[in-house]
N, C-alpha and C positions, 0 to 999 in steps of 0.2 A: 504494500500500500504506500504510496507515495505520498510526502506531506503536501498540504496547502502553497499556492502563491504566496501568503501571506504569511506561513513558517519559512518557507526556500528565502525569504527576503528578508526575513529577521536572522537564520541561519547564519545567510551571505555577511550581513552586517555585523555579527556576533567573530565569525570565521577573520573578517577583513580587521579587527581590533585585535584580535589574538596575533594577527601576524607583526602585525605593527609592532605591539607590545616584543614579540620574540626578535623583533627587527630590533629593537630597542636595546633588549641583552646582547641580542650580540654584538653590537656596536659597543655598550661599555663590557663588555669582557673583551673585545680587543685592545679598547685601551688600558683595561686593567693591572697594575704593574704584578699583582699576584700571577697573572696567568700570561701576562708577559715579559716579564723582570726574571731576572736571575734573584731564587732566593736563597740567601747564606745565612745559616746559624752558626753562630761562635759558642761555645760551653767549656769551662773550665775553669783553673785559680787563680791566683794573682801571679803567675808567670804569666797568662793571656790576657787576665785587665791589668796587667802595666799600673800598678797604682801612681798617681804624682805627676806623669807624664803629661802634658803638665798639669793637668786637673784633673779630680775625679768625681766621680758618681755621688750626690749624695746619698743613697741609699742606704747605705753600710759596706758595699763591695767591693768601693775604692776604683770602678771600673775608667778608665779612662778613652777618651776620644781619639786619643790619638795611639790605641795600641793594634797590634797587627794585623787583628780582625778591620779596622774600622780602615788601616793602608791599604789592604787588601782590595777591601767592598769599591774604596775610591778608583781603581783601575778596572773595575769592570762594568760595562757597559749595564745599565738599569738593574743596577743590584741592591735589592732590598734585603740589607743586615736587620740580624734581631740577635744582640750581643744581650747575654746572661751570663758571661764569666764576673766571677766570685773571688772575692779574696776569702780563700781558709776552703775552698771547696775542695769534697771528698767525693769520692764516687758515689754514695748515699746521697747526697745533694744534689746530685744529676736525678736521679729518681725521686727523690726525697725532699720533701722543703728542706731550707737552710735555715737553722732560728740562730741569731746574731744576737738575739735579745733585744735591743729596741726593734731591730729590722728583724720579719720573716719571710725568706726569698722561694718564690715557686718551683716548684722541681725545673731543673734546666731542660731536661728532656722536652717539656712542656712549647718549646720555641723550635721545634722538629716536628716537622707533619710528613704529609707525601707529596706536600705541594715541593718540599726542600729538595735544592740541587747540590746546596755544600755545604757540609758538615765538619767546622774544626775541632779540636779536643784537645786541652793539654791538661793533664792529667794528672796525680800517682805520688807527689811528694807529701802531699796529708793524709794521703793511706794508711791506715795499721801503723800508726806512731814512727813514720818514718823519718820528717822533718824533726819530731824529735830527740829519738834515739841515734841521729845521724848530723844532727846539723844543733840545735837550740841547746840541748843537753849537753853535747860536747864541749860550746861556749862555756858553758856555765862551769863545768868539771874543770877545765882548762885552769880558772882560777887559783885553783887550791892547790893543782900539781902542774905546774905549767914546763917540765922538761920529762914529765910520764905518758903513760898513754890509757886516764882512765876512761875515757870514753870507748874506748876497743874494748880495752879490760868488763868493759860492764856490759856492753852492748855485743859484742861481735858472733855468740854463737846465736842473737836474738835473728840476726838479719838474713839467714835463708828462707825461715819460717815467714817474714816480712815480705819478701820478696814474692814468695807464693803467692802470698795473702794479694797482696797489688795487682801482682795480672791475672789472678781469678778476677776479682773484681772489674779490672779493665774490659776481660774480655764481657764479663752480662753487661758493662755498659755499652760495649760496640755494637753486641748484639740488638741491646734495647732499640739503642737507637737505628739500628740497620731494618728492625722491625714496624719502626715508622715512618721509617722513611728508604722504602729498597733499591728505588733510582735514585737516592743520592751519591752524590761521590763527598765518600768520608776518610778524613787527614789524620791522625794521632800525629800531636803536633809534641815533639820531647824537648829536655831542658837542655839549658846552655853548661857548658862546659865550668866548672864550678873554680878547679884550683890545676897549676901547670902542672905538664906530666912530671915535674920533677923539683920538688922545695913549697913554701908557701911566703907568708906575707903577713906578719903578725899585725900591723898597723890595721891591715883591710877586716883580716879577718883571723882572730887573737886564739887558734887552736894550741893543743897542748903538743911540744914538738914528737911525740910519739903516737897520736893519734892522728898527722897527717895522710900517712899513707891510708888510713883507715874510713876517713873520710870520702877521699877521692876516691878510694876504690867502691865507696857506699855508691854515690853520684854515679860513677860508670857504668855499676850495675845495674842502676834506677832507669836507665837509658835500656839498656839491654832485655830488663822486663817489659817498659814500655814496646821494645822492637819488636819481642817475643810474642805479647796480648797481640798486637796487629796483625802478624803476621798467622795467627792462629784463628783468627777470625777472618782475616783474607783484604784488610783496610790497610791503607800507605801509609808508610811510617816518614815524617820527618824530622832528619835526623840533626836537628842544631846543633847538636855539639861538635859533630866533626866539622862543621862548616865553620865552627868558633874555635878553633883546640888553640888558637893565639890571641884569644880573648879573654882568657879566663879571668879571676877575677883581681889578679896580680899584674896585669900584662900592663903598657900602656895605653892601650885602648881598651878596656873591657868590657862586657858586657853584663856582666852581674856588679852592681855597685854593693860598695864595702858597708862595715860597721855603722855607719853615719848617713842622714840624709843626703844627697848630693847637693849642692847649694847654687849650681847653675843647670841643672837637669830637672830638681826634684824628686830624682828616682830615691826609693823608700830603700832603707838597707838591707841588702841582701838579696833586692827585687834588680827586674829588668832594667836596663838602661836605655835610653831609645834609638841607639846605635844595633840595642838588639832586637826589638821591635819590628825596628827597617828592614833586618837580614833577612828576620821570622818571614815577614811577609816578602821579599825578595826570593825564600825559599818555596814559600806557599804557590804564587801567582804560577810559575814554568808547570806546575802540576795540574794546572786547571784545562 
């Protein structure tokens, strides 16, 4: 049974607005920067937000404008960054709110969809007490016996079981994230080279002279874990350190600033400098 003249014309009329309307979306989803931009998520600690650089976040994160992520985003063509790197972040905090105490930060994973095309990560030093037992504690021990080595002495059979502990966790987080986002292309971005392969720098950074080697070899490792989660989940590894091994943080140009705030950078002590920032993203961009 066929309708009336007078449905076929209300029909036609009804049919001729629907298309309009659809005429309509898809003219703003072509200019949509979600569904035509490149979008990049940044997630990770204050090696990735660069605290101080020269300004940060007010939030609590410390996150800064001008760190790797944000060099990065600036070289590619309609790239819509959504940076959630965190100072003090653990891989709990990628999944997990981050509570700061005045500040409570959203799970990172939360800034990764399927819309996402890059995903950076840097990772693994606030894992399972590792900036700890490896780096803050040492400082402090260093005090009391400053030609010993009790930081190895207290710490050193702790850090295989550490080391586990980090690239298990790396890996459910690469995964996580690979799960929400499967066509993205995702970076494990690793740390910079901490101290030279050979003596240190008490001024920069006031270890106890037998706990050197114990350090660096800490740091080396922490690289090696991070290469290992990557490579075990099947995501790129970028690998800062070798690309810094004459930057450490003794050299004359380094990239991890000392003991002290730096007083013409800003860089926070023991964080990034923005010489390493630049490289970061120098390293990043050839992979894209």
């Amino acid at each position: 049974m066929r309708p009336s003249s007078n449905v076929r014309s209300r029909l036609a009329a009804a049919l001729g607005v629907l298309l309009v309307v659809a005429g309509v979306a898809a003219c703003d989803g072509e200019d949509s920067p979600s569904d035509t931009g490149f979008d990049y998520a940044a997630l990770g600690d204050s090696f990735s937000a660069a605290p101080f650089l020269p300004s940060s976040s007010t939030d609590g994160c410390g996150r800064s404008d001008q760190n790797y992520a944000h060099q990065v985003a600036e070289q590619l063509e309609d790239a819509e960054l959504l940076d959630v790197t965190c100072g003090g972040a653990t891989s709990a905090d990628i999944l997990q709110s981050q509570d700061q105490g005045q500040h409570v930060q959203p799970p990172q994973i939360e800034a990764v969809s399927a819309d996402t095309d890059l995903v950076t990560l840097g990772l693994g030093v606030n894992d399972a007490g590792f900036s700890s037992v490896a780096a803050y504690e040492c400082l402090l021990l260093a005090t009391n016996d400053p030609d010993g080595s009790p930081c190895e002495d207290a710490n050193a059979k702790r850090m295989p079981a550490i080391f586990k502990r980090i690239q298990n966790r790396l890996v459910g987080v690469l995964e996580a994230i690979e799960g929400r986002a499967p066509d993205a292309q995702v970076l494990l971005v690793g740390y910079p080279q901490l101290l030279p392969a050979s003596g240190s720098c008490r001024d920069r950074i006031p270890l106890a002279r037998g706990d050197v080697d114990f350090v660096r070899e800490s740091y080396n490792r922490l690289n090696d874990t991070l290469e290992a989660a990557a490579d075990e989940v099947g995501v790129e590894y970028v690998d800062v350190a070798a690309a810094g091994k004459n930057h450490d943080i003794c050299s004359d140009h380094p990239w991890i600033n000392g003991r002290r705030k730096d007083r013409r950078t800003k860089a926070a002590p023991y964080h990034p400098m923005p010489a390493e920032q630049a490289a970061v993203a120098g390293l990043v961009l050839p992979l894209l």
